[in-house]
C-alpha positions, 0 to 999 in steps of 0.5 A: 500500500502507498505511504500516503495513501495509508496516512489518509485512511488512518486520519479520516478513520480518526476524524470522522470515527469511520472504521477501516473497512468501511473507508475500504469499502468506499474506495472499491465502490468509486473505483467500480463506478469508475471503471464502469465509465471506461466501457464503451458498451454497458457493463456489469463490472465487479472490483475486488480489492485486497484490503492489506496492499489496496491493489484492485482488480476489475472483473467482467460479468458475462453469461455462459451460452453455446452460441454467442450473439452478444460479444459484449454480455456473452461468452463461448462455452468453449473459452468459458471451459477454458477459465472454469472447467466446471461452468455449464451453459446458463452460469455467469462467469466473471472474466478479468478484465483490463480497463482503459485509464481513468479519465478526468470524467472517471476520477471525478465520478470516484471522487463524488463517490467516495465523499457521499460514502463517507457521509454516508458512513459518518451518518450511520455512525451517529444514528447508532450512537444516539440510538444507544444513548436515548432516555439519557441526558445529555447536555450541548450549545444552542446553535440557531433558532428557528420558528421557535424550534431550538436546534442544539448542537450534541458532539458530531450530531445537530439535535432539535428541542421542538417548541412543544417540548420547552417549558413555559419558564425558559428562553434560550438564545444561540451559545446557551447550554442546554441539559435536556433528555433525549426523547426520540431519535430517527433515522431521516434522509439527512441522517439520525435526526435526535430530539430533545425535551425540557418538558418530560418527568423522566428529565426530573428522573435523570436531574435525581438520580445525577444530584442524589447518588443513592438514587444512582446505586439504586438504594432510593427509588423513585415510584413515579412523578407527576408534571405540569411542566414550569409550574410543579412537580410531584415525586414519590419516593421510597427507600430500600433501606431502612436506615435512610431517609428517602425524602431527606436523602432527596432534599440534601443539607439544607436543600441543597440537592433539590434545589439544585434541581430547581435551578436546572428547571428554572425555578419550577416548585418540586415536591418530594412525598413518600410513598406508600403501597396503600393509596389512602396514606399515598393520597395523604402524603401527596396532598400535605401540607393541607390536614385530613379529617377523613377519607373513604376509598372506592375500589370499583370507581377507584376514587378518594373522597378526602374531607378537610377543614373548611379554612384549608380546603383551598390549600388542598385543591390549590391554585387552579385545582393544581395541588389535586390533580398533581397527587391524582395524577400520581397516586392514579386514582380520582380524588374528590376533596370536600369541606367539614362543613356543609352548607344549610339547605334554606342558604343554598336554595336562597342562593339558588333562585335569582328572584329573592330579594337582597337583605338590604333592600328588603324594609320591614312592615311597621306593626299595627301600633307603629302604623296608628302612631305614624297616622296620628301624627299625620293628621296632627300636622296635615299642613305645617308651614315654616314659621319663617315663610309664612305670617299669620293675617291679624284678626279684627281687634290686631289690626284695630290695635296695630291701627292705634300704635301706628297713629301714636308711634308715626316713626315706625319703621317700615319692614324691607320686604312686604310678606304676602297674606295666607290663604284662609286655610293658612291663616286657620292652620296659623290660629290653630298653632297659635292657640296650641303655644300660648307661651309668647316669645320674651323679646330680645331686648327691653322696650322702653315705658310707654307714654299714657296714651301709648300705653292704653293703646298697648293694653287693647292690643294685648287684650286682642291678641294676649297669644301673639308671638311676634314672628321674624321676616325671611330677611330677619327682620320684624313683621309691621304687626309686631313692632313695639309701642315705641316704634323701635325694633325691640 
């Protein structure tokens, strides 16, 4: 073999991670195509080569028959003898052959070729390294993203992590490293097609058994998980030691193993329960921290109906009905959760019919007493005026006497506003209160002694009107009927 020759074999060998035979088997197949351009007539051509000194030789198909009509495809009996003495008519016999050199349209051609086998080999050896590590975890560099796919670059091999496939939590951008597990791998056109995924529970299996080492040495078992991808998780463990706490083994010095796994999941909440073979301890356990009162169990529906106090029957359903279904996702069983406390029937079927009026806007009716009262004083005061709008009209021996006290006293002072004179039925009402306060009203100040003339007209005009009270203007001043004798405003 040529010294370069075998250098080239040795470094593709090592570069592409091709075995020898398989490089051999490329250089047989190009030389082949090759020598297949040297005929000037279609050929079925066989080469063999000797794999320790990469000597060819090239071989010519030909059908053994009596008579040849065919030179090119066909071969005497007679010289066939002659090569073989065992052939019979109808074999094919291979004849060696000499073809004519290579041109550059041949060396083209064997160059072509010689590159997809290699591709082709190098393909191959991918799939079926990837084949054998699935269900593993594996780590590698964003490369490009595209239509929200991230492609991932492993090794050799260009992996994909789908959208549907990534948690909610998580944005990557090229030369990010990426941990995640190997789902599937194809084999496509282009080659092993290998795609990943963020969102498995077996991710959080592989993320335990690489931070807890007695999960590794399978000491600890993990019995199932429940995922809601970027939200939470929960896992049930068991032990089969007795001397080793699962959940603690699980949860690390001061949580440092479990949060470890936390980071890697982008803050992603994990819950660690123990687990149990009988599923009303499991569903215990898998609904902590929330406490039960009390549990039944139906084998033929395989449901659990849990009873919790009122207060916690939120934290046991959790938000968005959560924290149930993650623990009956995981113990496999339904899981009804339901308040101590039930409600009366009269509440549900007011809070059942639309038409019931509210508590505020419903009034209580008045008793009969309550009613009677309430009339009473209605037809005590049917139409009471305001002693400031209205003035009473004076009675005969008021004005006589108002007439008087206006002729003794001519410097009386007239009022700023006249004030209109009421209906007869006012001027009833007004008598009526009039004669219900007979107390008069004391003036604000102390009128002066009235002269003897001033003050005979004074006592005719308060033995007509002994009741009068001396009622204010609306602008606050004193009325014309109620000016004191002296013709000044008390």
């Amino acid at each position: 073999m040529d010294q370069n020759l075998r250098m080239i074999l040795q470094q593709l060998e090592a570069e592409k991670s091709i075995g020898r035979d398989t490089l051999l088997e490329a250089i047989r197949s190009a030389i082949e195509s090759a020598a297949r351009k040297g005929f000037d007539h279609p050929a079925d051509v066989r080469v063999e080569m000797d794999p320790d000194t990469v000597s060819f030789k090239v071989f010519e198909i030909r059908e053994v028959v009596e008579e040849v009509t065919d030179a090119s495809t066909q071969l005497s009996l007679e010289d066939a003898l002659a090569l073989n003495p065992e052939v019979v008519v109808g074999n094919r016999l291979k004849v060696q052959t000499e073809p004519r050199d290579f041109g550059r349209i041949a060396a083209q051609t064997a160059k072509q070729v010689i590159i997809q086998k290699i591709k082709d080999a190098e393909r191959e050896s991918v799939f079926e390294e990837f084949k054998q590590r699935r269900g593993e975890l594996v780590t590698g560099v964003v490369k490009r993203l595209s239509h929200g796919n991230v492609f991932v670059s492993i090794g050799k091999a260009e992996a994909i992590l789908p959208h549907r496939e990534q948690s909610p939590r998580e944005n990557f951008k090229p030369g990010d490293r990426v941990r995640a597990y190997v789902s599937e791998v194809e084999k496509g056109a282009r080659g092993a097609q290998v795609v990943l995924s963020r969102t498995s529970p077996e991710l959080v299996r592989a993320l335990f058994e690489l931070e807890v080492p007695e999960i590794y040495d399978e000491t600890i078992e993990i019995m199932g998980i429940a995922r809601e991808p970027g939200s939470r998780t929960k896992v049930a463990v068991r032990s089969n030691d007795t001397n080793v706490d699962p959940v603690g083994a699980c949860v690390g010095m001061k949580g440092s193993r479990v949060r470890a796994v936390v980071e890697e999941l982008s803050g992603e909440k994990i819950d660690i329960v123990r687990w149990s073979d009988d599923p009303v301890e499991l569903c215990g356990n898998s609904l902590n921290p929330a406490d039960i009162l009390d549990m039944s169990l139906d084998e033929n529906s395989r449901s659990i109906v849990v009873v919790v106090p009122h207060d916690q029957l939120s934290l046991a359903i959790g938000k968005r009905g959560q924290n149930a279904r993650l623990a009956s996702k995981l113990i496999g069983w339904n899981i009804d959760i339901r308040s101590d406390v039930e409600p009366e029937d009269s509440a549900a079927e007011d809070a059942l019919d639309p038409d019931a009026p509210s508590p505020e806007a419903a009034a209580p009716e008045p008793s009969e007493p309550e009613a009677d009262a309430g009339t009473e004083a209605d037809a005590a005061a049917p139409e009471a005026v305001e002693p400031e709008a209205a003035a009473p009209e004076p009675s005969e021996p008021e004005a006589d006497a108002g007439t008087e006290a206006d002729a003794a006293a001519p410097e009386a002072v007239e009022p700023e506003a006249a004030v209109p004179g009421p209906s007869v039925a006012e001027a009833d009402a007004g008598t009526e209160a009039d004669a219900a306060a007979p107390e008069a009203v004391e003036p604000k100040a102390a009128a002066p002694e009235p002269s003897v003339a001033e003050a005979d007209a004074g006592t005719e005009a308060d033995e007509a009107a002994p009741e009068a009270a001396e009622p204010d203007d609306a602008d606050g001043s004193k009325a014309a009927g109620s000016v004191g004798p002296g013709g000044d405003a008390p």
